[in-house]
MIKOL-804064 format. One line per 10 residues: number of its first residue (from 1); their letters; for each residue x, y, z of C-alpha. Coordinates in steps of 0.02 Angstrom, whole numbers. Layout:
# MIKOL-804064
NUM> A> X,Y,Z ~ ...
//
This chain:
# MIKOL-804064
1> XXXXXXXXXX> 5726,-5689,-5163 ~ 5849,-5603,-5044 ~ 5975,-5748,-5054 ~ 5975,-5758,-5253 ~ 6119,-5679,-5349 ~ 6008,-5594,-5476 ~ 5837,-5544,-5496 ~ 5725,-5465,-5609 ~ 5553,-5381,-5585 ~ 5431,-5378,-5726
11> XXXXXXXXXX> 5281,-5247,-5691 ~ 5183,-5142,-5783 ~ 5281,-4977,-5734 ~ 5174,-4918,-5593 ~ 5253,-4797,-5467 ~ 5203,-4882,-5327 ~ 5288,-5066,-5411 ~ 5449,-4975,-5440 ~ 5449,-4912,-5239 ~ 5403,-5083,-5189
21> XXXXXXXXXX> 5554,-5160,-5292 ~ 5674,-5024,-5209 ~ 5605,-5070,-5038 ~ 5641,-5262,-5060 ~ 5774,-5292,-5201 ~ 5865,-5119,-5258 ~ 5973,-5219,-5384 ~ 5865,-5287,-5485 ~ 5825,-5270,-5654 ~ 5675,-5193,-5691
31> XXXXXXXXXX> 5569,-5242,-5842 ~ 5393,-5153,-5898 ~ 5276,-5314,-5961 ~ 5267,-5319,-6157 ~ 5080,-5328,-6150 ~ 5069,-5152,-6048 ~ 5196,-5085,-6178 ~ 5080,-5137,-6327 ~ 4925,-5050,-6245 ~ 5009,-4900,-6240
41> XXXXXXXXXX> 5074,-4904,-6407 ~ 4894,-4947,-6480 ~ 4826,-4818,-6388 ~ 4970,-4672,-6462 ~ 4902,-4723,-6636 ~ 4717,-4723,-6610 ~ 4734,-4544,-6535 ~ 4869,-4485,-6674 ~ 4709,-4552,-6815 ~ 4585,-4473,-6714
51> XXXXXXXXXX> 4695,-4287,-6732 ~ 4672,-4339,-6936 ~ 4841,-4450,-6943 ~ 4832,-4575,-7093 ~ 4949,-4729,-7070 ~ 4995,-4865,-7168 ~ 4897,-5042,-7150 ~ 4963,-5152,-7021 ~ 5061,-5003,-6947 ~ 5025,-5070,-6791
61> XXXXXXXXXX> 5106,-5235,-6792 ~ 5257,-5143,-6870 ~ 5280,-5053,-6726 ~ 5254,-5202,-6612 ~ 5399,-5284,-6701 ~ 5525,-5130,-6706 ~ 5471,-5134,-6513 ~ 5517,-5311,-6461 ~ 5660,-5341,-6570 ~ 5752,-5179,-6589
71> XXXXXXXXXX> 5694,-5083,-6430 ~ 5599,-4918,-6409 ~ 5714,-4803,-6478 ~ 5683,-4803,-6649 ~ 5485,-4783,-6591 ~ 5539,-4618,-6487 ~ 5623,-4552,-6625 ~ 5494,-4562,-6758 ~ 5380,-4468,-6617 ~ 5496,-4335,-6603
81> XXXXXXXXXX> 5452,-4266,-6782 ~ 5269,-4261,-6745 ~ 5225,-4061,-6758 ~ 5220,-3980,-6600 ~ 5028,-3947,-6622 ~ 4980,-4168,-6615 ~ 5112,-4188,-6482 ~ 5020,-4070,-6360 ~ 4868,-4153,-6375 ~ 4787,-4224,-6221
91> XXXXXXXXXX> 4793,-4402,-6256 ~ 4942,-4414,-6367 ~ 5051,-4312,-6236 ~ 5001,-4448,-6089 ~ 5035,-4588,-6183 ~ 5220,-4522,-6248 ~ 5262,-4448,-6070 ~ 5227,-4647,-6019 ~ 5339,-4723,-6139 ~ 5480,-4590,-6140
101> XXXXXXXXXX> 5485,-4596,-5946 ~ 5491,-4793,-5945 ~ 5623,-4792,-6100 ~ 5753,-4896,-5977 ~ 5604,-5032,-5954 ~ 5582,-5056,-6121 ~ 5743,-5122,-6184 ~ 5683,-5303,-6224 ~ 5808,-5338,-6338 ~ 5951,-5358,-6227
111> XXXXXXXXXX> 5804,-5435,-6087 ~ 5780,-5576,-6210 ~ 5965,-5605,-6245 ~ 5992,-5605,-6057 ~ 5865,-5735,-6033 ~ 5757,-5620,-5948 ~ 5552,-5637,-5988 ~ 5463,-5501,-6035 ~ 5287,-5530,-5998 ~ 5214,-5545,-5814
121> XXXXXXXXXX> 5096,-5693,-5859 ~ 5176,-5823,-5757 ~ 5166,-5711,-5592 ~ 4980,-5664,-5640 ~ 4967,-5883,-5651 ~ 5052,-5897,-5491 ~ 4948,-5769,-5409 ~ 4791,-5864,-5476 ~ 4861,-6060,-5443 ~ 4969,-6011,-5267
131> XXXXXXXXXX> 4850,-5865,-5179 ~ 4677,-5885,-5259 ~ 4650,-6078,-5257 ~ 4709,-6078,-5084 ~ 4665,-5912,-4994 ~ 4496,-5891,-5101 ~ 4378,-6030,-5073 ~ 4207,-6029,-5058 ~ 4161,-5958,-4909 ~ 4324,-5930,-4840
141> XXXXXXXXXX> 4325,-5780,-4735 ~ 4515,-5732,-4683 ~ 4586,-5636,-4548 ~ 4751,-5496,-4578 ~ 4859,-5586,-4480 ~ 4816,-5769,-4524 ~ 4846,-5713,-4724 ~ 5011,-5734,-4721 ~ 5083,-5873,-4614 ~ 4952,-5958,-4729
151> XXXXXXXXXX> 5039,-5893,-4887 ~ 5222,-5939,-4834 ~ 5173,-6133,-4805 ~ 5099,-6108,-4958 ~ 5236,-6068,-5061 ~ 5331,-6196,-4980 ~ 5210,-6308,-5047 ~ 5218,-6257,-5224 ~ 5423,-6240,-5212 ~ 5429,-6416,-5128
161> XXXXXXXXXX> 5522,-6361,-4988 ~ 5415,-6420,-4860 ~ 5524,-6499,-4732 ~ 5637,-6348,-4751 ~ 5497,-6229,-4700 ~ 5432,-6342,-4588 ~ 5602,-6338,-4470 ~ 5605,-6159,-4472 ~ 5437,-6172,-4401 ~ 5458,-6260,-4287
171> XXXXXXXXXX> 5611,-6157,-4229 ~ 5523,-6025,-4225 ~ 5401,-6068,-4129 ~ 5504,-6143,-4009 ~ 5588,-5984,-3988 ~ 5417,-5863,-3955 ~ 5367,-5999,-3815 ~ 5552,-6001,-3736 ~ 5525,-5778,-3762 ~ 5331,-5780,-3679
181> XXXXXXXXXX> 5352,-5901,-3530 ~ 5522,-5796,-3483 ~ 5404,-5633,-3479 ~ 5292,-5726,-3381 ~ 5407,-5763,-3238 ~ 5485,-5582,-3257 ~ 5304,-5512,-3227 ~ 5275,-5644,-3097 ~ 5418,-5588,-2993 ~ 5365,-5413,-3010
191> XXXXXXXXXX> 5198,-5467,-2938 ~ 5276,-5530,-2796 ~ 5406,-5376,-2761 ~ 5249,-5275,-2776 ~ 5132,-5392,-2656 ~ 5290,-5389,-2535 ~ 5334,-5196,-2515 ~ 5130,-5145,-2506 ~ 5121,-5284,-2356 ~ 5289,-5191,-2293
201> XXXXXXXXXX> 5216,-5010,-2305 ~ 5047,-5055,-2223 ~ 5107,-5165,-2090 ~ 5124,-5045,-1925 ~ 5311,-5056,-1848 ~ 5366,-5143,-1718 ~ 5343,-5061,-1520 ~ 5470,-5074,-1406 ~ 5359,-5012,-1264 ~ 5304,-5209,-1253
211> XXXXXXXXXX> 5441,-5288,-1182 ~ 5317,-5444,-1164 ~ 5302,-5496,-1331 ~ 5490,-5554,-1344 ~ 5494,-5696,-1223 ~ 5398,-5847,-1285 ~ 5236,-5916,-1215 ~ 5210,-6024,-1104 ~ 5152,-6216,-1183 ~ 5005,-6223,-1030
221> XXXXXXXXXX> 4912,-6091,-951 ~ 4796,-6161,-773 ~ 4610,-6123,-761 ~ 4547,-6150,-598 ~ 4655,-6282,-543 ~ 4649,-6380,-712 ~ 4794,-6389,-841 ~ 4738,-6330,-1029 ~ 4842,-6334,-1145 ~ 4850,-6153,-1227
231> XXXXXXXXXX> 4802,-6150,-1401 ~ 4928,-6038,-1516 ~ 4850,-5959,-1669 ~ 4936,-6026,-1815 ~ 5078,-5912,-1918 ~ 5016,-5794,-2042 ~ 5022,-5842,-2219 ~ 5097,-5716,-2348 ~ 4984,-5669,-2478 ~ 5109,-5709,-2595
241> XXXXXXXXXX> 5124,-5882,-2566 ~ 4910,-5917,-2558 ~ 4834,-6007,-2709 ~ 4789,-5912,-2834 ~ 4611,-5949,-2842 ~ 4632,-5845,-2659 ~ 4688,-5685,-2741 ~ 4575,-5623,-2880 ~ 4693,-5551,-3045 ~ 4698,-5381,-3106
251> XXXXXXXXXX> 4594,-5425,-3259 ~ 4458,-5516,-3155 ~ 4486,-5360,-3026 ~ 4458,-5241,-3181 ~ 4314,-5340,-3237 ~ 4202,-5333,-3065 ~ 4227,-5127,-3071 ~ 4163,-5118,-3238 ~ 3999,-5220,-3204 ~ 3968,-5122,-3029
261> XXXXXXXXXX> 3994,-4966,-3166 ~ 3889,-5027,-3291 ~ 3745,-5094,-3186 ~ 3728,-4961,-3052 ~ 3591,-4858,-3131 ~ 3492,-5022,-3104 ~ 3491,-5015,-2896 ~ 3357,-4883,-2883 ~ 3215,-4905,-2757 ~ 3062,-4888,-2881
271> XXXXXXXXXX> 3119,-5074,-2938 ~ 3133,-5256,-2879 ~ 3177,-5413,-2947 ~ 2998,-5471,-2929 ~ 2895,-5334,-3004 ~ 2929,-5207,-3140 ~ 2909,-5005,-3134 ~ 2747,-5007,-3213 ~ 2664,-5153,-3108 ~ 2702,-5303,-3205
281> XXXXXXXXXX> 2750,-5468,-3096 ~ 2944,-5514,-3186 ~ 2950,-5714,-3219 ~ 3116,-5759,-3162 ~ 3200,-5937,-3232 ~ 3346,-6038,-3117 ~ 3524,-6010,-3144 ~ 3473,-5805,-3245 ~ 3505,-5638,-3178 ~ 3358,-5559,-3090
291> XXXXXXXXXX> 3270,-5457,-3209 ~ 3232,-5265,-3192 ~ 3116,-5209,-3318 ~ 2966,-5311,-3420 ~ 3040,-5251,-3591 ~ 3142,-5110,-3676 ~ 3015,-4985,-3675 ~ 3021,-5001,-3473 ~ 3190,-4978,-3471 ~ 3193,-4821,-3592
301> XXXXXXXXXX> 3053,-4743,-3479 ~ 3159,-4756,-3328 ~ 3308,-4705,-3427 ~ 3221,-4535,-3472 ~ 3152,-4536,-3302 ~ 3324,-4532,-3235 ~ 3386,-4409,-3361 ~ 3237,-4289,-3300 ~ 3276,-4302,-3126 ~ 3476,-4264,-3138
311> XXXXXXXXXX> 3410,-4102,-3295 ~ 3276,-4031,-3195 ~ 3149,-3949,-3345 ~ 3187,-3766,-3252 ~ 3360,-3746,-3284 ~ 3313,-3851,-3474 ~ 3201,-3686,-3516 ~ 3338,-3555,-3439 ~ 3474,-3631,-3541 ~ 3355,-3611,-3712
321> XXXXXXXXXX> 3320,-3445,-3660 ~ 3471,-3390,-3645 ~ 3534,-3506,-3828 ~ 3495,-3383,-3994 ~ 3342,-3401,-4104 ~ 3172,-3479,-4038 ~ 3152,-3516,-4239 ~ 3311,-3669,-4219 ~ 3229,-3845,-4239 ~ 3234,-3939,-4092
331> XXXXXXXXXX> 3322,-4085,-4088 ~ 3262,-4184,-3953 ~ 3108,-4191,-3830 ~ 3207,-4100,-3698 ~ 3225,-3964,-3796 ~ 3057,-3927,-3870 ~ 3005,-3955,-3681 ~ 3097,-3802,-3642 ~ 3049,-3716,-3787 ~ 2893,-3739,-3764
341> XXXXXXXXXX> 2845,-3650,-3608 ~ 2711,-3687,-3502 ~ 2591,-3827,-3535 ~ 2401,-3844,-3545 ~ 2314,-3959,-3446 ~ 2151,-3998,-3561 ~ 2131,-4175,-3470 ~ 2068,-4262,-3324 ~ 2248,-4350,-3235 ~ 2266,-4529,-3209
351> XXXXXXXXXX> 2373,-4605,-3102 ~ 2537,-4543,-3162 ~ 2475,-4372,-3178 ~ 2473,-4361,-3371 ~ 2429,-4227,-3476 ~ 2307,-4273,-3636 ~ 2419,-4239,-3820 ~ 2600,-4200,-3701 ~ 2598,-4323,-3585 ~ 2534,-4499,-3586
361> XXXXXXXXXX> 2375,-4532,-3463 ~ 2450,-4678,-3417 ~ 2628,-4691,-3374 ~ 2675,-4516,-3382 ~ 2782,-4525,-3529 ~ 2820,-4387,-3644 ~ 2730,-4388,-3821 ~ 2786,-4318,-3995 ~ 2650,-4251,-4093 ~ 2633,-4275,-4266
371> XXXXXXXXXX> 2589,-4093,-4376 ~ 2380,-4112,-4438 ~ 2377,-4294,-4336 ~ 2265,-4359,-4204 ~ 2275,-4297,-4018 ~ 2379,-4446,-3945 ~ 2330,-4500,-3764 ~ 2455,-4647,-3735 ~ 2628,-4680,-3790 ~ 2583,-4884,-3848
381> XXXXXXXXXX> 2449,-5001,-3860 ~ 2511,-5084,-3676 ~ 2472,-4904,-3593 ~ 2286,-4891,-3689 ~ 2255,-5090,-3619 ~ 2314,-5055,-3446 ~ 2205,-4900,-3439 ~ 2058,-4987,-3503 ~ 2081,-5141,-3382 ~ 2066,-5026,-3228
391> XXXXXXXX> 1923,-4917,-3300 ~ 1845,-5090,-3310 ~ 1885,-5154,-3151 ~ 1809,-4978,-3073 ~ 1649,-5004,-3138 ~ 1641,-5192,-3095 ~ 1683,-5137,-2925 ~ 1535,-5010,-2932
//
């Protein structure tokens, strides 16, 4: 399209088709689709017989005719002795603002002698036959930036210039390899400018109070009357020059800091990789990471644990003494905690020192009551079976 002497862009008169046009192509010449044209026209006379209009029969073809054969003008001028009261209307005013602003689009006479078209159905044919048979399969699920590498060798498909498109290809291809291995040896040689000046800087300098380190060894060294041969150490190796399965790379570097980030929480002394925070033994398989918890609801329990222990519940009450209105809703456990105040021990405690309908009896964690519903005593079904098992197991051992 850039290479061709003259070009022509039939749209239906959008503003963001005539900006696209001036982007690509400035000269071209800029048609507005006959069918688009027609709507609007149809449209002028149904709103100029709803405002009580009476027309002729077949005033509509009429006006199609004068349209493609002589050009709008004759059309804008037969609207211009409307009364002033009909053109103001709402819909008769939008749909003469759209054909008096897109006047220049409209001149299909002269388009046709030209051997311009005037109708945008073979681009709305090549959008269905080019794009859509190709790019819209069934189950075809695209990414942005495979779209349209994918629609250029398709077009070159449909314009049977494959071997054409396939050289520049290929070009082009060559041409981003030659472009990434040269950055990779630029940022290789970096690496090793780097590697050399850090080993410069940290090495310590040179004494000269050791006068002994300039003359060279000797090649045998006697040990109680027997010649051994003195073993040297061999030279140094510069880090540079190790393999690179020696010296781990940024990214794997960057990598090992996130996981001692992510999984340090984990490395607390309540747990082990052989039993869980509530007592149960952890099955571990071969070749898996050692497990920490039994399930989720473990790991959420030590998780609010944690969260307790860094937001002690003192300073959680002082800070919702000091925060407006008692009256706010609470919007978390922590909060009501401290809105709460002190707490009423109405139960017997178990082994995690539980309170009966705020704590459970079992584990210790914290429940939320329902308004008008049951006293709860345990947070799940797990904590109410543990509990029973050692109630049972105390009376067998009675």
């Amino acid at each position: 399209m850039r290479e061709a002497k003259e070009v022509c862009a039939v749209m239906d008169g959008a503003d963001w088709c005539q900006l696209f046009t001036e982007r690509h192509r400035s000269d071209a010449v800029r048609i507005l689709d006959f069918p688009h044209a027609a709507e609007h026209v149809t449209k002028l006379l149904e709103a100029l017989e709803q405002a009580s209009m009476r027309f002729p029969p077949h005033m509509l073809d009429r006006c199609l005719h004068i349209l493609k054969h002589r050009g709008p003008r004759p059309l804008l001028r037969m609207t211009d002795r409307l009364r002033s009261d009909l053109a103001h209307q709402k819909g008769v005013q939008e749909h003469l603002d759209y054909l008096r602003k897109r006047e220049g689009l409209m001149q299909y006479l002269a388009f046709r002698q030209q051997g311009w078209p005037i109708g945008s159905g073979m681009v709305e044919s090549a959008n269905k036959n080019v794009v859509e048979s190709r790019l819209k399969g069934t189950g075809m699920h695209w990414e942005r930036n495979n779209v349209n590498p994918m629609l250029a060798l398709r077009n070159a498909v449909c314009n049977d210039r494959w071997r054409e498109m396939w050289q520049k290809a290929l070009h082009h291809h060559r041409k981003l390899r030659a472009l990434q291995r040269s950055a990779r040896v630029e940022q290789r040689a970096q690496t090793v400018l780097a590697v050399g000046n850090s080993s410069r800087l940290s090495s310590p300098p040179p004494s000269a109070a050791v006068p002994e380190q300039l003359s060279p060894p000797a090649p045998f060294q006697p040990v109680s009357g027997v010649v051994a041969p003195l073993v040297l150490p061999p030279p140094p190796v510069p880090k540079a020059s190790q393999p690179s399965s020696c010296c781990p790379s940024s990214r794997r570097k960057r990598h090992t800091a996130r996981n001692q980030v992510k999984y340090s929480h984990q490395k607390s002394s309540e747990m082990s990789g052989e039993v869980c925070s509530c007592g149960t033994p952890l099955a571990r398989f071969k070749g898996h990471r050692t497990k920490q918890y039994c399930s989720d609801r473990c790991r959420q329990r030590a998780y609010r644990k944690r969260q307790m222990q860094t937001k002690p519940l003192s300073a959680l009450r002082s800070a919702a003494s000091l925060s407006g209105s008692s009256r706010a809703p609470a919007r978390s456990w922590h909060k009501r905690a401290a809105r709460r105040g002190s707490e009423q021990v109405n139960c017997s405690l178990q082994r995690s020192g539980g309170v009966k309908g705020e704590t459970c009896l079992f584990c210790g964690t914290r429940l939320s009551q329902s308004r008008g519903g049951r006293l709860r005593e345990y947070c799940s079904g797990r904590c109410r079976q543990r509990a029973h098992r050692e109630r049972q197991a105390q009376v067998s051992c009675a």
